[in-house]
C-alpha positions as CSV (number, residue, x, y, z in Angstrom):
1,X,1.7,-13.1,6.7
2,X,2.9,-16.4,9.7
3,X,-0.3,-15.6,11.3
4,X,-2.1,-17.5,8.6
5,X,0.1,-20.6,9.4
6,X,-2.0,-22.4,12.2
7,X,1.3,-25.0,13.4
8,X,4.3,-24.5,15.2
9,X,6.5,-22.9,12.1
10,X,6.0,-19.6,14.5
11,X,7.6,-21.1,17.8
12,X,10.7,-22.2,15.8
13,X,13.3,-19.3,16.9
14,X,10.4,-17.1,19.2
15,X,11.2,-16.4,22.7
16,X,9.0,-16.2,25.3
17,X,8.7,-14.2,28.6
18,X,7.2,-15.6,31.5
19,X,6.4,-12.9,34.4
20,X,4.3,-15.4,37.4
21,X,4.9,-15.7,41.0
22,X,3.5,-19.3,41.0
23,X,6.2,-22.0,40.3
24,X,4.0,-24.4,39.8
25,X,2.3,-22.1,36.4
26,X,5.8,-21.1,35.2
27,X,6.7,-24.7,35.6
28,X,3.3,-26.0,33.7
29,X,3.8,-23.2,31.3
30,X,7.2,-24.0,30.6
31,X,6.7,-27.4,29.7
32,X,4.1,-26.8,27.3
33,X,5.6,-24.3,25.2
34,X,8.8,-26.1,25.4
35,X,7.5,-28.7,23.7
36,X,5.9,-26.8,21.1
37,X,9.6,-25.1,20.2
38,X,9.2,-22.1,22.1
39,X,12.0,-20.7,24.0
40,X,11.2,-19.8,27.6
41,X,12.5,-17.2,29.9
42,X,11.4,-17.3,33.5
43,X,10.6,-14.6,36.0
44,X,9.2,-14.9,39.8
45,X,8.1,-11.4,39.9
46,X,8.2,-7.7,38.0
47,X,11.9,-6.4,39.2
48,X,13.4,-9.6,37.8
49,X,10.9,-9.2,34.9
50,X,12.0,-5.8,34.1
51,X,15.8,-7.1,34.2
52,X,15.4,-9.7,31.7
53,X,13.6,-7.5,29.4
54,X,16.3,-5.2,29.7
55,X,18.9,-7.6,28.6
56,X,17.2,-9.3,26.3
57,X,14.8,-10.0,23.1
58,X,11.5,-11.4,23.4
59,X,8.6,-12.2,20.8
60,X,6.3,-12.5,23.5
61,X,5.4,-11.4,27.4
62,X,2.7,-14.0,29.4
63,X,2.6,-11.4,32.5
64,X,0.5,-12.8,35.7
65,X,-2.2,-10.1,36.8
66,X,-2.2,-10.4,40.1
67,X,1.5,-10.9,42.3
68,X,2.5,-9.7,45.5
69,X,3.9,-5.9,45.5
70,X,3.9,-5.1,41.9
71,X,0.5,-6.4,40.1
72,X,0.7,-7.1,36.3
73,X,-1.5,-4.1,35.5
74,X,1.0,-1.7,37.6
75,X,4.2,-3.7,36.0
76,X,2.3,-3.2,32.2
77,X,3.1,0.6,31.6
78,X,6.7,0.1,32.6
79,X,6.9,-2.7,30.7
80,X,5.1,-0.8,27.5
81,X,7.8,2.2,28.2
82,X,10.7,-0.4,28.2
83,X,9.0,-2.6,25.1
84,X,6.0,-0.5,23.4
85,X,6.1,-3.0,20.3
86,X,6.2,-6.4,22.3
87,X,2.6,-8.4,22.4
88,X,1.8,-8.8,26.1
89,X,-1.0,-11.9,27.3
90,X,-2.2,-11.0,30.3
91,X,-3.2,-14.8,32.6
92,X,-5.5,-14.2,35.3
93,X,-7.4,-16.2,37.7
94,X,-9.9,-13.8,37.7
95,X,-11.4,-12.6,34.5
96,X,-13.9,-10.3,35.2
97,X,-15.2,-7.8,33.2
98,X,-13.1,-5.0,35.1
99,X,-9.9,-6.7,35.2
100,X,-9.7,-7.4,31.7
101,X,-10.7,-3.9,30.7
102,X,-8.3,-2.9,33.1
103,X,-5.6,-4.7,30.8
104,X,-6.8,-4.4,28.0
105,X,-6.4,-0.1,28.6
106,X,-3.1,-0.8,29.6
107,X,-1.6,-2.0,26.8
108,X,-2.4,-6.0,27.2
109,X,-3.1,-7.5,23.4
110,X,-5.1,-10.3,25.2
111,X,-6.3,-12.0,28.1
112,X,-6.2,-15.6,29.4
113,X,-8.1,-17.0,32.6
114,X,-7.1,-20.0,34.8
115,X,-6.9,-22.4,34.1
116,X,-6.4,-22.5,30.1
117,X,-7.1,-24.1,27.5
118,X,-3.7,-25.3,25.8
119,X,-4.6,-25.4,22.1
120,X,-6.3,-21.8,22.8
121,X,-3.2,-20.3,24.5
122,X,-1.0,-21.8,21.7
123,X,-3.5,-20.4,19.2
124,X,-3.3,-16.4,20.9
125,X,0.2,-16.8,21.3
126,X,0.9,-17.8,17.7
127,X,-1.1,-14.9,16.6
128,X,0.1,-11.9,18.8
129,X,4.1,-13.7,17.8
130,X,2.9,-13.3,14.5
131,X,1.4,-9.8,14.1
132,X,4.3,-8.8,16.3
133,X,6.7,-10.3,14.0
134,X,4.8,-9.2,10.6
135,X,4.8,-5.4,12.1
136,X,8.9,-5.5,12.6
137,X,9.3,-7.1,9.6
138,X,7.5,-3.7,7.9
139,X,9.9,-1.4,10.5
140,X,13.2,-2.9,9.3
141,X,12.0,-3.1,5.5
142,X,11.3,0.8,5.9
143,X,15.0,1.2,7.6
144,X,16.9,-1.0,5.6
145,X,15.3,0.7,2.3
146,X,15.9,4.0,3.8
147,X,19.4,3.4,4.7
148,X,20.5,1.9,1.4
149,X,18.1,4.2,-1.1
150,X,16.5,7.1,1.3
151,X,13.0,5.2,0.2
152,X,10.3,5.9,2.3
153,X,7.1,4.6,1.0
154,X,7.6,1.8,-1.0
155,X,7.3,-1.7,0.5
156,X,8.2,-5.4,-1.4
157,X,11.3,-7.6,-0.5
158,X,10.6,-9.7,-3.9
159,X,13.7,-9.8,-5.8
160,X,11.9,-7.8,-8.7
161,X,11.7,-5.0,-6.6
162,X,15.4,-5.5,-5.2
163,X,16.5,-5.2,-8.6
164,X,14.2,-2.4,-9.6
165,X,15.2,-0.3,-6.4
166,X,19.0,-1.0,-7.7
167,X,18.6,0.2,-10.4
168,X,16.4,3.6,-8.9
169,X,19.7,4.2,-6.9
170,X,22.2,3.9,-9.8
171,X,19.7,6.7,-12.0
172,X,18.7,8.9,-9.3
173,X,21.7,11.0,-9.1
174,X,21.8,11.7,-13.2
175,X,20.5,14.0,-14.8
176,X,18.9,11.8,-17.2
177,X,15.0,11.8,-18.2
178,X,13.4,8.5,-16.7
179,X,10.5,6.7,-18.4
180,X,8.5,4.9,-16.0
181,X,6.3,2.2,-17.7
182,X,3.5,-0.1,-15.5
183,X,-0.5,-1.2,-14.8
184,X,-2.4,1.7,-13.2
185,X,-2.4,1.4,-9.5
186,X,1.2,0.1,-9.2
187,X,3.1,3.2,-7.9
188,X,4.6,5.1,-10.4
189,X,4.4,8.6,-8.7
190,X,6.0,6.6,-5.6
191,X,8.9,5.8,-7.6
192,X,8.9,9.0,-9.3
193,X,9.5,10.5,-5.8
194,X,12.1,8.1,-4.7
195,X,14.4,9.2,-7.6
196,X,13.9,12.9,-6.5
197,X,14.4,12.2,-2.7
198,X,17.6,10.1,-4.2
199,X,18.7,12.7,-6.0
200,X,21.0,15.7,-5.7
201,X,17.0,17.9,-6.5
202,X,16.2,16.6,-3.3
203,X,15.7,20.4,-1.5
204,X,14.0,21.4,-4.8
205,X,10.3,20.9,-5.4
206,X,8.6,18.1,-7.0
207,X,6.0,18.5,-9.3
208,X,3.5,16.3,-10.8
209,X,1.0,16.6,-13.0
210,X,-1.6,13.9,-14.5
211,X,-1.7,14.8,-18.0
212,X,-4.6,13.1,-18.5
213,X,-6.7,15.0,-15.8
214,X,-6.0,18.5,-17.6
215,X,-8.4,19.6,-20.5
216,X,-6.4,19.8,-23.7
217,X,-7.2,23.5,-23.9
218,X,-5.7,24.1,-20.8
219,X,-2.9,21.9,-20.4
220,X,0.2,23.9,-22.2
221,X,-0.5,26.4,-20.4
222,X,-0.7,24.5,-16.7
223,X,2.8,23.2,-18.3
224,X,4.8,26.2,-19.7
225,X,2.1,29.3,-17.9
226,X,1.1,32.4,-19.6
227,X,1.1,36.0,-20.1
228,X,-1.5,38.7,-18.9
229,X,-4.0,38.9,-21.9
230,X,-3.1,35.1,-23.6
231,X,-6.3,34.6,-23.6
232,X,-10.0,35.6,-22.8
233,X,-9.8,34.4,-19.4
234,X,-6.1,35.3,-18.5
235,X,-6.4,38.1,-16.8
236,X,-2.7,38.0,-14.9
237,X,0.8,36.2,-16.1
238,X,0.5,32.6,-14.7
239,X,3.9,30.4,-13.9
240,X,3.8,27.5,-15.7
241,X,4.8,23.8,-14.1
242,X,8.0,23.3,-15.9
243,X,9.4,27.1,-14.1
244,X,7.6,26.0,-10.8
245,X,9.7,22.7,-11.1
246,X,13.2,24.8,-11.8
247,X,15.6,23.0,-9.9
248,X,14.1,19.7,-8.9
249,X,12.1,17.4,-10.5
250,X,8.5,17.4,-13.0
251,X,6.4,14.1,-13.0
252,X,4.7,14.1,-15.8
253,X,2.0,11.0,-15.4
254,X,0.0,9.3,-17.7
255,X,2.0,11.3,-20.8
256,X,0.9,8.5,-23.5
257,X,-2.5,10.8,-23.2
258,X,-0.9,14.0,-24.0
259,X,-1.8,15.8,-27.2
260,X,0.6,15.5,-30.5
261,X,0.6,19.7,-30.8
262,X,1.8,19.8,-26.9
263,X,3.8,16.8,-27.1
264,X,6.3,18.8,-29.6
265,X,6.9,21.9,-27.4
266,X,7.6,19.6,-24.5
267,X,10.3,18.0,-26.8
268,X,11.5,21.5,-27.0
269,X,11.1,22.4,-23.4
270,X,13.7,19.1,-23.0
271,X,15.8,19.4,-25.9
272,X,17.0,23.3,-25.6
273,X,15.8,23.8,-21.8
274,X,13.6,26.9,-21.8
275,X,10.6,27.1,-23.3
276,X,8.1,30.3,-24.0
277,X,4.5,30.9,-22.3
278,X,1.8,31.2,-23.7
279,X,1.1,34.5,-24.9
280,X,4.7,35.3,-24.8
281,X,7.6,37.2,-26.8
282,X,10.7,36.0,-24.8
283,X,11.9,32.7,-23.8
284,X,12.4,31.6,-19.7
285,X,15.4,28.6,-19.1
286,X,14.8,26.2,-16.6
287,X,16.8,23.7,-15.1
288,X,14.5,20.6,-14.7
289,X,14.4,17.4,-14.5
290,X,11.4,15.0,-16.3
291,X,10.1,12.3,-14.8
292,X,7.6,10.7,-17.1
293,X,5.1,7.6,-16.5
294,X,2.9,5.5,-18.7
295,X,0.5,2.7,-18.0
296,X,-0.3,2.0,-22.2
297,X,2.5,0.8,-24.3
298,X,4.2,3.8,-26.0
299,X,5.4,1.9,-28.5
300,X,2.3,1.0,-30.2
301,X,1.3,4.5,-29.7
302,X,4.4,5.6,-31.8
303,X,3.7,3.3,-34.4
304,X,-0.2,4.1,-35.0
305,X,0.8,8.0,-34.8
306,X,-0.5,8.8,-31.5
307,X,3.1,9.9,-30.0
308,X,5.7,11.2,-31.3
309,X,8.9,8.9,-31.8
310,X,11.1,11.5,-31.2
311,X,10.0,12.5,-27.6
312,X,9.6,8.8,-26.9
313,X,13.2,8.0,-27.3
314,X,13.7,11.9,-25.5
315,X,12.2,10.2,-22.4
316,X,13.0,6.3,-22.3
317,X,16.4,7.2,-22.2
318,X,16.3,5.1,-18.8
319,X,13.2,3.1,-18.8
320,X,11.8,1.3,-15.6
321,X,9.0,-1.4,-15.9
322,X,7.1,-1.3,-12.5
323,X,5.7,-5.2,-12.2
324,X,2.2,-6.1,-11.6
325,X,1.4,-6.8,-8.3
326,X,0.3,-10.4,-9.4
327,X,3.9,-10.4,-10.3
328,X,5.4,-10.2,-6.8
329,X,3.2,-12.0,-4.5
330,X,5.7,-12.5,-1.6
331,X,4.9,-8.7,-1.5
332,X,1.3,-8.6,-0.3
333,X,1.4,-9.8,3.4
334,X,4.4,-7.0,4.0
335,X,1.8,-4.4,2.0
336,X,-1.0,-5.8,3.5
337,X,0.4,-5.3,7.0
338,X,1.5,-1.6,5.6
339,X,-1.8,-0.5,4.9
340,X,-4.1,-2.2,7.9
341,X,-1.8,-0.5,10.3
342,X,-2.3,2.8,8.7
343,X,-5.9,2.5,8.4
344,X,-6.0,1.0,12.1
345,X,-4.4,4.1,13.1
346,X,-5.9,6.7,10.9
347,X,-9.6,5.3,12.0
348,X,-8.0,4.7,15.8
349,X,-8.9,1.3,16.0
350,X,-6.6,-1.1,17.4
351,X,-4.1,-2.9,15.2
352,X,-6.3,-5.4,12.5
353,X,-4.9,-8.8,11.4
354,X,-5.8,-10.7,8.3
355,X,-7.9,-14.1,8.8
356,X,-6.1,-17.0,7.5
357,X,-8.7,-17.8,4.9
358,X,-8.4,-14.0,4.3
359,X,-4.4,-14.3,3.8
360,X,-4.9,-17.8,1.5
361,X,-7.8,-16.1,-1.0
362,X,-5.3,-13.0,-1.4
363,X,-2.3,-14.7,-1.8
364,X,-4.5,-16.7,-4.8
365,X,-5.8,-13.6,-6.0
366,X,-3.9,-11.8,-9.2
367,X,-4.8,-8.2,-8.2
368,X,-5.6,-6.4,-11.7
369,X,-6.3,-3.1,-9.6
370,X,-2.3,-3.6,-8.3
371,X,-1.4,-1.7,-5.3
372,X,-4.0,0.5,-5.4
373,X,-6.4,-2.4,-5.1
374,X,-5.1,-4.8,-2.3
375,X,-5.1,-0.7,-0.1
376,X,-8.6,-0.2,-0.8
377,X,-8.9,-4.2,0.2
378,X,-7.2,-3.3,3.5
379,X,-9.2,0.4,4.0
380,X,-12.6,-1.2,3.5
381,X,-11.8,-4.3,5.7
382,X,-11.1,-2.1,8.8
383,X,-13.4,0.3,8.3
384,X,-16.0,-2.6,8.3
385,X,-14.3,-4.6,10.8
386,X,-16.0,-4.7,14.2
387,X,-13.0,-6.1,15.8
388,X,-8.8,-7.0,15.5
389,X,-9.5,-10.1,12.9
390,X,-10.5,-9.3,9.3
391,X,-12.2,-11.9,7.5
392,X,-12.3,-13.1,4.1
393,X,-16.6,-11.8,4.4
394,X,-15.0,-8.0,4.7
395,X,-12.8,-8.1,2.0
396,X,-14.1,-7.1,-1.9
397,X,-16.2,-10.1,-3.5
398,X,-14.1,-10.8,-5.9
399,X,-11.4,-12.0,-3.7
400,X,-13.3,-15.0,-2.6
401,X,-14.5,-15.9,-6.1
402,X,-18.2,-14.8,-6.2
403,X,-19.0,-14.9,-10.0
404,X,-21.1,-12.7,-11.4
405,X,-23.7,-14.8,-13.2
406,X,-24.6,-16.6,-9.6
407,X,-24.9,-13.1,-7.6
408,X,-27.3,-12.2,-10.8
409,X,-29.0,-15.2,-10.0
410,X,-29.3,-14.9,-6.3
411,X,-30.7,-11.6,-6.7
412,X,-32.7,-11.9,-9.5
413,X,-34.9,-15.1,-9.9
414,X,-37.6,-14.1,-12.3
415,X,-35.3,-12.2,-15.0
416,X,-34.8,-12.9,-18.2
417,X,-31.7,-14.3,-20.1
418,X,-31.8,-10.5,-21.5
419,X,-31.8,-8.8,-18.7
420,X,-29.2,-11.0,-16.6
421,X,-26.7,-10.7,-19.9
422,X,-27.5,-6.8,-19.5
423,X,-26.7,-7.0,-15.7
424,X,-23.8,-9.5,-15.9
425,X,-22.2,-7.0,-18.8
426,X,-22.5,-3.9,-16.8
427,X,-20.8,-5.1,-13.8
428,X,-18.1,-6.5,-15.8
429,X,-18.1,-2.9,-17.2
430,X,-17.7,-1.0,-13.8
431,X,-15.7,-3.7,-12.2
432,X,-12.7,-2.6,-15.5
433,X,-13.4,0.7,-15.2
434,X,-12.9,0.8,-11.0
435,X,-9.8,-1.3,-11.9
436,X,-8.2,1.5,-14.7
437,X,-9.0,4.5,-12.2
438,X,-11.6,5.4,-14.4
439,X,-9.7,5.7,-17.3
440,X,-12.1,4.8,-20.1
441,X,-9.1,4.8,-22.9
442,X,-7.0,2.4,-20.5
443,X,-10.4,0.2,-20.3
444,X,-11.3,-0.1,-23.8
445,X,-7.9,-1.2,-24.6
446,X,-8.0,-4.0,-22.0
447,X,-11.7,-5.2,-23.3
448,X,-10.4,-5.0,-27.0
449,X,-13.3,-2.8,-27.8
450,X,-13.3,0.8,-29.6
451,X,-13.3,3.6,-27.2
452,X,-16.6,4.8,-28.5
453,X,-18.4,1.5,-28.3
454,X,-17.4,1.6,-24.6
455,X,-19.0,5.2,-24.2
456,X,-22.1,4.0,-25.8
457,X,-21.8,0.8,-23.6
458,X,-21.7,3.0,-20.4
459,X,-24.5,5.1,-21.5
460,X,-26.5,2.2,-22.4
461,X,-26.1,0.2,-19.2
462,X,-26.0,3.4,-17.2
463,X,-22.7,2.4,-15.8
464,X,-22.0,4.9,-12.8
465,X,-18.6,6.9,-13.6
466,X,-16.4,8.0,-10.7
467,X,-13.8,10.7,-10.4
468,X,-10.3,9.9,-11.1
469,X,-7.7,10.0,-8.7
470,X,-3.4,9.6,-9.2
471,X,-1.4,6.5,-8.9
């Protein structure tokens, strides 16, 4: 994000607004930000202003408070009206409490009192140019994805994603069966969307399921339904997934966890197109489309018997590899700035801004959570932000390289070697687990330990287990 770069990169190409009655500011100010690389527009008063914010583009509006007729505060709604995205500095010769409240209410991003301090003015401006500039960055990546893909909700300008979107276009219109493969938290159900708001299904539903969130018991019939009397507790038919997909599209996430027994009546359900309920004498044929996703490596689960080969090759047809976050880099100020608008505005708190040590210790950080991770980075740095910067203090510890052994330490000065392994190996514990969604297979796998030693692990350490939520 430019707001974490403090030199005059920011004033190459920016252009700024001047709205004072006094020549002898306009003149001052003019000189100064000329010579920092700024280009500078000049106004006398609000009519003129208004005009040259009509006709043209500006990164940034100094606006005088108080001027004959029109006062700043009186000219700043019109202005917002006219320009509701452009950062307005409000410079005053009287900055009392009042006044800058005043501005502040009506849409001023910051206030500057007579006479200023240069390197402080330059220092706002670049900030307000930069949040400015990092918000319509965001705005056109949304409309320039939207008019080339009709993709919503999925931000990166890396060329990994570029060539992953290109190729979400060219399979969205097919019929085909689409294999997404990638780390948990990196968006699979987002691109799992995008090829069914690309796609001719569009106006039909999309349905997704997290196989691995469904007790085995229960999960053919969430899939395929059943008949009044099944079972004990099925006391009325029941639509399965696959008919309440008919016509659009059926995500089916995490399917590396599915059972071998259901695994082969979905390979029917694909293969011949209808499929029977549970319970059930007569077959139903649906027209549906499977989306499937997978954050273990199929492949090896083929080749020790835990899926079937056949059904893998039935859904990699087209296969898409979502990369890591740690991959694409260049994407996290555009996320970043995604998600700490949406959490400024969910928690109606005005718009937060990363800290350039905060910016510096992300950019360095390799983001095993993915996505997922850097949002809940973003939520909890508003949330705990008690005003527009975010520093690198609010973010998770781990982004600013606290080890474990030294917080151990800190915290515990008259424990054993014992007991700080014991605490050192149980945050290491949760820390994975928080990082797989609580998946305890996907964790095991990453720590190269057997499932069960990690249950007896958890238990042991009493490691806290949380409920699991979707990609």
């Amino acid at each position: 994000m430019p707001e974490a770069l403090p030199d005059n990169t920011l004033a190459l190409g920016a252009r700024i607004l001047i709205i004072d009655d006094e020549a002898a500011i306009r003149d001052s100010l003019e000189a100064l930000l000329t010579l920092e690389g700024f280009t500078v527009d000049l106004a006398p008063e609000g009519i003129s202003g208004l005009e040259a914010l009509a006709g043209g583009q500006y990164d940034l509006l100094l606006l005088d408070l108080s001027m004959p007729g029109e006062s700043g505060i009186d000219l700043l709604p019109r202005i917002k009206r006219m320009r509701p995205e452009l950062p307005v500095i409000m410079i005053t010769a009287f900055g009392t409490v009042g006044n800058v409240v005043d501005a502040l209410r009506a849409g001023a991003d910051n206030f500057v009192q007579k006479p200023w301090d240069n390197e402080k003015l330059l220092a706002d401006m670049r900030t307000a140019i930069a949040k400015h500039r990092s918000q319509q960055e965001v705005v056109q990546l949304r409309k320039t994805l939207k008019q080339r893909y009709s993709f919503d909700n999925i931000i990166g300008k890396s060329d990994i994603m570029a060539k992953l979107l290109d190729t979400v276009a060219q399979v969205a219109p097919a019929k085909t069966t689409v294999l997404i493969q990638g780390e948990s938290g990196t968006g699979k159900e987002l691109i799992a969307k995008a090829i069914h708001t690309a796609s001719p299904r569009r106006d039909k539903p999309f349905v997704a399921i997290n196989t691995g969130a469904v007790p085995t018991d229960l999960l053919e019939s969430t899939l395929f339904g059943h008949v009044k009397g099944a079972f004990t507790s099925a006391v009325a038919a029941k639509k399965g997934l696959f008919e309440v997909a008919d016509g659009g599209t059926l995500f089916l996430d995490e399917i590396g966890t599915m059972p071998i027994e259901t695994q082969a009546k979905v390979l029917r359900a694909l293969q011949e197109r209808r499929f029977m309920p549970v319970g059930g004498t007569a077959e139903i044929a649906v027209d549906v489309r499977i989306v499937a996703a997978t954050n273990v490596n199929l492949q090896a689960a083929v080749r020790d018997g835990r899926f079937r080969e056949d059904l893998y090759y039935r859904l990699s047809v087209i296969t898409l590899d979502l990369p890591a976050l740690r991959q694409r880099k260049e994407d996290v100020p555009l996320l970043a700035a995604h998600f700490l608008r949406h959490y400024s505005e969910e928690n109606g708190f005005e718009l937060r801004t990363l800290s350039p040590d905060a910016l510096r210790a992300m950019l360095d950080y390799d983001w095993p959570g993915n996505v997922r991770e850097l949002e809940n980075a973003m939520e909890r740095g508003v949330v705990l932000s008690g005003g527009p910067n975010i520093t690198l203090d609010l973010l998770p510890q781990q982004l600013s390289g606290t080890v474990y052994t030294a917080a151990v330490l800190d915290h515990k000065t008259d424990a054993s070697l014992f007991d700080i392994m014991e605490e050192i190996e149980r945050r290491i514990l949760a820390d994975r687990l928080e990082r797989c969604n609580w998946n305890q297979t996907e964790a095991a796998e990453f720590l190269r330990i057997p499932l069960s030693t990690l249950n007896q692990k958890i238990k042991r350490l009493n490691v806290e287990i949380k409920k699991r939520h979707r990609d």
